[in-house]
N, C-alpha and C positions, 0 to 999 in steps of 0.2 A: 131235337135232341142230338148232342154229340157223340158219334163212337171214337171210341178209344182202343189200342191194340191192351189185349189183357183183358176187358173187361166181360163180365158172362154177363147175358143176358137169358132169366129161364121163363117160360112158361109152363104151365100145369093144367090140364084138360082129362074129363073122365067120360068114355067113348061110351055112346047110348044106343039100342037094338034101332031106333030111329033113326040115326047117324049112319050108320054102319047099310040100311036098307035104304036111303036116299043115297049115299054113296055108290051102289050096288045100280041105282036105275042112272044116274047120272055116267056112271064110267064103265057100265056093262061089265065092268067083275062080277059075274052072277056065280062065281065060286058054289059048290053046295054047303062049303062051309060058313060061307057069307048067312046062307038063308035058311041053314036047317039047327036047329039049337043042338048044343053035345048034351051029355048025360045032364050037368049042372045048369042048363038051361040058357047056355052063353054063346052068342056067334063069336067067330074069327074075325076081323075085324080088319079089313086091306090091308094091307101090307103101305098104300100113298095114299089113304086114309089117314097113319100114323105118322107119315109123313109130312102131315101138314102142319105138326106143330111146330120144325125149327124151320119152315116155310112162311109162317106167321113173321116171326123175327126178321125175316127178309121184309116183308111185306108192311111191315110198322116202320122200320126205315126206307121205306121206297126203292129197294133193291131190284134191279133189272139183271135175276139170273142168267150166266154164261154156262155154269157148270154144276150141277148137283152130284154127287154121289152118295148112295145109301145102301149103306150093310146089315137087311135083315136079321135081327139074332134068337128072337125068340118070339112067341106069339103073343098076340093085344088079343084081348078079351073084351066083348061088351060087359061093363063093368070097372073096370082095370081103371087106374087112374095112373096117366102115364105123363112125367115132368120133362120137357125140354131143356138142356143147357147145352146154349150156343156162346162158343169163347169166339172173339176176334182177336184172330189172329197176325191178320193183316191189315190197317187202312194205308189208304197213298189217295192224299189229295192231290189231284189234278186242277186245270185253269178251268176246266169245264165237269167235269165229273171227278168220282172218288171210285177207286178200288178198291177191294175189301175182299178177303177169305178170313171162314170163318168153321172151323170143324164141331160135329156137337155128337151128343150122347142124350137119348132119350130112354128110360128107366120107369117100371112099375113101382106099384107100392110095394110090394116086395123088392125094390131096391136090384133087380135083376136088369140090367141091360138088356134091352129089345130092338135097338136100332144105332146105328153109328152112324156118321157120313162126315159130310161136307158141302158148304157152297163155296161158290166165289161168283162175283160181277160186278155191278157199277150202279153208282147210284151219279143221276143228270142234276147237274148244279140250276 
């Protein structure tokens, strides 16, 4: 697949009490809010949990991260269905690699922003 500067790339993922408690033994975030349900019956849902969906888009182009950044803004819910959109903003083909940043915004169904950031690195030719 080709990247292009400009072009968005989104995915969409709906976070499950499974998810969220495999996550919880795998990275030792045993938060109580990871494991204990709120009133409505929903864990909190990691914060690089949620993270993983515009890491997906690294990951489907074979991106070898240099640099991530990510700005918490509101909480994921088990339940929640949260959509990924990653813009590039950068590529630079090189003779042996490519360069690429790429900043995104991940949003509820409620259309609320819950995470910002950015990557950048190199995908090996």
């Amino acid at each position: 697949m080709v990247i292009a500067v400009g072009e968005t790339i989104t995915f969409e993922r709906n976070f499950s009490k499974k998810d969220v408690e495999l996550f919880s033994q795998i990275s030792g975030d045993e938060g109580i809010h990871h494991l204990e349900p709120d009133e409505q019956g929903r864990l909190v849902v990691q914060g690089l949990l949620t993270a993983t969906l515009p890491t997906k888009v690294g990951g489907d182009h074979n991106v070898l991260a240099r640099h991530m950044d990510f700005e918490f803004l509101r909480p994921v819910f088990t339940g929640d269905t949260i959509r990924s959109e990653v813009t590039i903003s950068h590529f630079e083909q090189q003779e042996k690699r490519a360069r690429i940043t790429a900043p995104f915004s991940c949003t509820n169904q409620h259309g609320k922003e819950v995470l910002k950031g950015s990557f950048s690195g190199v995908i090996l030719r």
